[in-house]
Residue, then its C-alpha position, 0 to 999 in steps of 0.5 A: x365477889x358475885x352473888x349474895x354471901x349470907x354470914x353468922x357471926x359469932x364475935x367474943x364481945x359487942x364491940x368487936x361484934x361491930x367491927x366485924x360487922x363494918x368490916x364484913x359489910x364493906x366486902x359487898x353482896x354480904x348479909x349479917x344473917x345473925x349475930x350470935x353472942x358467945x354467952x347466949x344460951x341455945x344451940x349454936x347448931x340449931x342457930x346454924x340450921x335454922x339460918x342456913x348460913x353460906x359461912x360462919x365468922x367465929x370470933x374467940x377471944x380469948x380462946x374457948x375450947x368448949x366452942x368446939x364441940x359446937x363448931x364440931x358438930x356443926x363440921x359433921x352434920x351440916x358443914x359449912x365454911x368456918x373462919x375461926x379468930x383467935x386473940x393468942x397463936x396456940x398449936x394445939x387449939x389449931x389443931x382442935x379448930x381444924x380436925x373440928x371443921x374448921x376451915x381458917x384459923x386466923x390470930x388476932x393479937x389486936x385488942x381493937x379495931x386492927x382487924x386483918x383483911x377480912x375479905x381475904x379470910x373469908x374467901x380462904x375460909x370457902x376456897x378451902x372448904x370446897x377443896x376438902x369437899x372435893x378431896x373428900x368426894x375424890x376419895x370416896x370415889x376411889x374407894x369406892x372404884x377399888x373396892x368395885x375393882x375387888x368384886x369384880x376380880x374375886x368374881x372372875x376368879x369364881x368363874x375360871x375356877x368352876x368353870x375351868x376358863x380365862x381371865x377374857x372369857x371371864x370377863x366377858x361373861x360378866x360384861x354380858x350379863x351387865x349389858x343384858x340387865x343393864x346393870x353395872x358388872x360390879x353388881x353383876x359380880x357381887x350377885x355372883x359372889x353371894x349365889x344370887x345371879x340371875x343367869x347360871x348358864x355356863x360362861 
């Protein structure tokens, strides 16, 4: 791994506080920016903004459903990759855990220090939260591509009804008007749409 990895961690007791701090120290270019008790009082989100983690290790045992209002908050207004261990194998946690932002959901059976590879989980954890972000941007991307694609096509069928021409010369009228005021054509057609274009001359 390259470059400095800041974590907060979140463990369910001192003990397995250290041990997943042993355990997270021996990946390497890591920092323990805060380690927060699952008793404590405050905000775990203000906790999350105020220490701008690069990933946050929850550790839940047993599990705790009021946590993920927390960590769901957390997903929506300052995402992050979260690792979430669990002592019990619960579907219907998972499912929470993941529509909440979670990005890996790990079952820990062990009472003790036989914690899995944590590297592993941690790196799964940021490889999938990048992949969301991506898929995520890709969608809206291709949202926003079709709806463009929708003003554009409503706009050309404005122009060959009012002005009885073709799709082409359509088309071209709106490119034109584009390239005159360096606009994209979807804005140019959207201008159209609502009565407010900048040039009225007949196509």
């Amino acid at each position: 791994m390259s470059g400095r990895l800041n974590i907060l961690l979140v463990p369910s007791d001192p003990g397995r506080a250290r041990i997943l701090e042993q355990r997270l120290g021996a990946i390497g270019g890591v920092t323990i920016v805060e380690i927060v008790e699952l008793a404590a009082r405050g905000s775990l989100y203000d906790i999350v903004v105020a220490t701008a983690p690069d990933v946050m290790v929850v550790d839940i045992v047993p599990p705790a459903r009021d946590r993920l209002d927390e960590l769901r908050r957390i997903g929506a207004e300052h995402p992050l990759p979260i690792a979430l261990l669990v002592d019990r194998d619960d579907p219907s946690l998972m499912a929470e855990a993941i529509a909440a932002g979670v990005c890996s959901y790990t079952v820990v059976t062990a009472v003790t220090a036989t914690f899995p590879e944590v590297t592993s989980i941690v790196m799964a954890a940021i490889a999938m939260f990048h992949r969301q972000r991506q898929m995520a941007s890709d969608l809206r991307q291709a949202a926003d591509a079709l709806a463009e694609r929708e003003v554009i096509a409503r706009a050309k069928a404005l122009l060959m009804r009012e002005h009885n021409i073709d799709e082409p010369r359509a088309y071209r009228w709106l490119r034109r008007r584009a390239m005159n005021q360096s606009r994209r054509i979807a804005a140019v057609a959207a201008d159209l749409l609502a009565g407010t274009t900048r040039d009225t001359r007949k196509p």
